[in-house]
N, C-alpha and C positions, 0 to 999 in steps of 0.2 A: 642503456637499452641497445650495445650494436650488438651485443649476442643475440636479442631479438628481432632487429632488424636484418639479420644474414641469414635467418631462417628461411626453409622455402615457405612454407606456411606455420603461422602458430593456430594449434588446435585448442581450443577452449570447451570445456562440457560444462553447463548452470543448470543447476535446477533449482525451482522455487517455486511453489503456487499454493491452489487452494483457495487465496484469496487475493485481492488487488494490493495487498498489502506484502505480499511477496514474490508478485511478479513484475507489479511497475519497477521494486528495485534490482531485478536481474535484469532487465529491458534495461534499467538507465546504464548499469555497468558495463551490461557488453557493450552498447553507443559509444561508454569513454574509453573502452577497452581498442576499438575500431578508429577511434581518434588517433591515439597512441600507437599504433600498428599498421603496416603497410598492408600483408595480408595475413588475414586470422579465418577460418573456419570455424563456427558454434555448432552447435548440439546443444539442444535445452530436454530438460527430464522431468517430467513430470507425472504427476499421478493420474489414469488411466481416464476417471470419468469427472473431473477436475476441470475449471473453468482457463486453464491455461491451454487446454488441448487447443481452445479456440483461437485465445487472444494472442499465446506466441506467433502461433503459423500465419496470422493478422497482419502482425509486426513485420513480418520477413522471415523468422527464424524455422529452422526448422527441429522438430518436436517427438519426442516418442515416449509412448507410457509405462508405466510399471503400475501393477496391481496391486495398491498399495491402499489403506486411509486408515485412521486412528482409532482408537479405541473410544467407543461410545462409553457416558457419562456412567447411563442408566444398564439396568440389568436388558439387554437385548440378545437375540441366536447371531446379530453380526458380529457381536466380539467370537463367537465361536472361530470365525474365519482366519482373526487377526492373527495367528501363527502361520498358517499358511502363505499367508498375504505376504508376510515379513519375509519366511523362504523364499518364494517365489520372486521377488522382488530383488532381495538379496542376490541371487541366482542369473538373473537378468540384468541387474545392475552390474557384475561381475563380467557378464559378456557385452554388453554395451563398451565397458573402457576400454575391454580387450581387444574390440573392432575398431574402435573410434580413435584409439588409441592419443590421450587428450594430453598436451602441455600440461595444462593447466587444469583446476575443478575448481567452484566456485559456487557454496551454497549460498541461499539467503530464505532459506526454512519453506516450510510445507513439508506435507507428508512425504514425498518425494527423496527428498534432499536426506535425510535418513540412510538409505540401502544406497545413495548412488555418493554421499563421500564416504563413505566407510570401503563401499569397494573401492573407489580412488584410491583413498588413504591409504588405505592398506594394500595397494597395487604401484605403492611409491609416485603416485603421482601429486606435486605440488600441490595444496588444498588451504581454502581459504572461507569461515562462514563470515557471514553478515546477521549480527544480531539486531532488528528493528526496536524489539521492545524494552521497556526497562525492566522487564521480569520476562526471562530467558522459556520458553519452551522445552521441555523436556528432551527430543530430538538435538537441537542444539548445546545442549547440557551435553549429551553424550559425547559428540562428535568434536567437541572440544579438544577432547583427549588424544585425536586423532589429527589435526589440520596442523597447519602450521600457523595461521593470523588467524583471529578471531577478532572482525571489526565494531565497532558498538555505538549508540548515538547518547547515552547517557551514562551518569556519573558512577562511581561507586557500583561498578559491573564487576569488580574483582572478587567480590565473596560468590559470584557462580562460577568466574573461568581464571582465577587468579591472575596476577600480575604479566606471566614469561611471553601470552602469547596475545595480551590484549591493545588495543588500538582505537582509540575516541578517534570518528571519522563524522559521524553526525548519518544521517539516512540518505540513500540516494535519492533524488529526488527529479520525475520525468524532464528532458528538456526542453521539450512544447510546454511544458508549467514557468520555465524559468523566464520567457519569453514573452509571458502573457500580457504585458502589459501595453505593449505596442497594439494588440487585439480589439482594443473597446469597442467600436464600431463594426466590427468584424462580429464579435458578440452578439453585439443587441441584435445585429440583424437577421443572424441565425436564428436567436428564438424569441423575434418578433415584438422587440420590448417596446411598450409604451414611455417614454423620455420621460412622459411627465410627472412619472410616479418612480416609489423606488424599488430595486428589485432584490431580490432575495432567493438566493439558491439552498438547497434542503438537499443534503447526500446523505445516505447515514449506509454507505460504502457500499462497497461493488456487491453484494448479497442483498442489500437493501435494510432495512429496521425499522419493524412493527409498530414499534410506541411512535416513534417518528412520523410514520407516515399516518397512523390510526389521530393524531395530534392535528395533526397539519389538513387531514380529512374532514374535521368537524367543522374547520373552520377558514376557511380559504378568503383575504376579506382584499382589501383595495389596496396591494401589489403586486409586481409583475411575479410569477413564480417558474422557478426552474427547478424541476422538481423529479429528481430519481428514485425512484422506487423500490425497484429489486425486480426479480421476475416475481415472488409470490403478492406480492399488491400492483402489479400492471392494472390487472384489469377491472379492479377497484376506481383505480385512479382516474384509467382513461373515461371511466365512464363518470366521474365527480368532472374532471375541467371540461367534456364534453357537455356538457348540463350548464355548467356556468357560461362556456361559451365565450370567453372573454380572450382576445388578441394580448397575448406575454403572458398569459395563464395557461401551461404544458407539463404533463408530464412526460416520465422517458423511462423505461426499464434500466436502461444504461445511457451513460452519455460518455460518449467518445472523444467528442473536443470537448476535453473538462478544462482546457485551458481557457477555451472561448466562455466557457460558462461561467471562471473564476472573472474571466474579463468584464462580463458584464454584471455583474452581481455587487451591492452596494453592501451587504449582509450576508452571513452561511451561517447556515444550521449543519451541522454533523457531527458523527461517530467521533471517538479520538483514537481512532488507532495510529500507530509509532507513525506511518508513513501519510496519513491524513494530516497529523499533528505538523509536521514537517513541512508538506507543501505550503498547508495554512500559514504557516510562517512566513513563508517566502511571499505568497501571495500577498501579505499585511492587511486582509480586509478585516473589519469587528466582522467579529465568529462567537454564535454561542455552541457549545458542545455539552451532547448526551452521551456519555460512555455509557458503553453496552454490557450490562452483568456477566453476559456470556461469555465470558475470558477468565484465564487463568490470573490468579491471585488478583484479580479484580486492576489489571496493569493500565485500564484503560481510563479510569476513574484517579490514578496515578498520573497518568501522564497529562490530562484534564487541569488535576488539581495544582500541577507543575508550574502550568500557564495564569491559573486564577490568581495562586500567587505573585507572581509579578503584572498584575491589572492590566492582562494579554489577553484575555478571553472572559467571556461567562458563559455559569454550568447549570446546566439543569440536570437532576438525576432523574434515570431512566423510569423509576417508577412514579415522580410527580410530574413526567412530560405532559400528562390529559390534560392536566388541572393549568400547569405554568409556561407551556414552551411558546403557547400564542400572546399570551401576557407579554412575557421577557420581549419577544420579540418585536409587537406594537413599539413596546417604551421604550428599546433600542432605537428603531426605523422613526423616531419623534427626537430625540437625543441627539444633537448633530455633536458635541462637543464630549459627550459616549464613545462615540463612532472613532475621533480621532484622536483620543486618548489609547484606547484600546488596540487602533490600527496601530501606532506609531511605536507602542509596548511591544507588540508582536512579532513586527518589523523587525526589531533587534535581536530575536531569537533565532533569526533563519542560516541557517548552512546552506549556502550556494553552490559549493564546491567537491560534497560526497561523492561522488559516481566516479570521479576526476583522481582523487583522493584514494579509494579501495582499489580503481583499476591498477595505480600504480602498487601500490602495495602489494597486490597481485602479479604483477609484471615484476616484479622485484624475488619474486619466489622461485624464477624459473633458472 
């Protein structure tokens, strides 16, 4: 590292969002990347009307957008745009590097991340993805061809990006999550837990999940709940735990200290997306998970059933959540020898060390 350390400053440009699942891991990389490095200046990139607009400049970073988003499933007039968007995009991504003029690029997917390594790449600047999931995104597929490290958290990645340029690093993973555990009291008291019962947190990721929260609606019964929603069932919710009226029975649109929340939670209900699956690990609490249809090659029902397999989790699938998620979940929260079966299987699945791990790897490019 003294070529990097004789630097007057290293420049770094990240882009990743869209969802929390691609920006908690650029927030964790640049942290280890700021570990590693005396002085670095960031640039994060992201797509225009995209939920990292918010949560980078939150963090400290600073942020700028491209007009950019994916092509819709169904027949709609916004795929009309998608051409444009790609120009344009393209175009802007070209003059961002040329300004900013970066050491280093560093995707980890979103829409985003598309038009801003390709212009890297192909502006000779050092480039590096992060693949989360164990079935690759189309954008990432592409840009393969173009980076130099392609880093991945699961097995048998080589039939998307072959052998020359790939690296099992495991998922970055936040480091107020890694910490959590000194928090417990810190927890309870933020969202108000009754001791005497158990409590139970319900994510189903930073957009929030329908069956989820429509599940967890019918029937709210004698636990503490910590309970995220999304913004489109906010106000569904607030008005079910204001009715009930019950002290450690909250919901939240988002919740910010998700560390304090895994702190005090005896039980989690969630999504399995790559970067959920991952913390969950580290966290080791019993978790059951609903993967959500809405993903390509159904990766999240994959990575779900990854865990079932080794008696790390239990699953409920998305379309019998009405009928099953408050069943499972009674007979869990009744189950103490459940509980720490499941915890202790989980446990052993977790990678501590991702963020740590890609930053170098990334420093290693320069």
């Amino acid at each position: 590292m003294q070529q990097i350390e004789s630097m007057k400053k290293l420049k770094v440009i990240i882009s990743g969002g869209g969802t929390g699942g691609h920006i908690f891991p650029a927030l964790a990389i640049a942290k280890a990347i700021e570990k590693k490095v005396d002085k670095v200046e960031f640039l994060f990139v992201g797509a225009e009307d995209r939920m990292e607009m918010e949560k980078i400049p939150a963090a400290g970073y600073k942020i700028v957008g491209l007009w950019i988003s994916g092509l819709q499933r169904n027949l709609s007039k916004r795929n009309l745009l998608f051409p444009f968007k790609v120009v344009s995009s393209l175009l802007k991504a070209r003059k961002i590097i040329k300004q900013f003029k970066p050491d280093l690029a560093i995707g980890t997917g979103g829409y985003a991340s598309g038009p801003l390594l390709f212009a890297a790449a192909n502006n000779g600047v050092p480039s590096l993805i992060q693949e989360q999931n164990s079935y690759p995104g189309i954008t990432n597929k592409i840009l393969a061809k173009y980076v130099q490290k392609v880093c991945v958290a699961y097995d048998n990645m080589e039939r998307f990006f072959g052998n020359e340029k790939l690296i099992i690093t495991g998922n970055p993973i936040r480091e107020d999550i890694l910490s959590f555990d000194t928090k417990v009291e810190e927890g309870r008291k933020l969202f108000d837990i009754d001791a005497s019962k158990p409590t139970v947190l319900v994510v189903g990721g930073s957009l929030g999940a329908h069956t989820i929260n429509n599940a967890i609606a019918e029937r709210i019964v004698d636990f503490n709940l910590i309970w995220q929603t999304g913004i489109s069932f906010q106000d569904q919710a607030k008005e079910i735990t204001n009715k009930v009226n019950v002290p450690g029975i909250q919901a939240y649109t988002f919740i910010k200290d998700m560390d304090l929340a895994y702190a005090a939670a005896d039980v989690i209900v969630s999504r399995a997306g790559a970067i959920a699956i991952s913390e969950l690990c580290c966290v080791g609490k019993p978790i059951i998970l609903v993967p959500s249809t809405n993903v390509s090659e159904n990766h999240q029902y994959k990575n779900a059933q990854s865990l079932v397999n080794k008696n790390a989790a239990l699953l409920v699938k998305d379309r019998d959540a009405s009928r099953k998620l408050v069943l499972m979940l009674l007979e869990l929260l009744s189950d103490s020898s459940k509980q720490e079966k499941l915890s202790n299987n989980i446990k052993k699945l977790a990678v501590k060390d991702a963020a740590d791990r890609i930053a170098e790897i990334a420093l290693g490019l320069i």
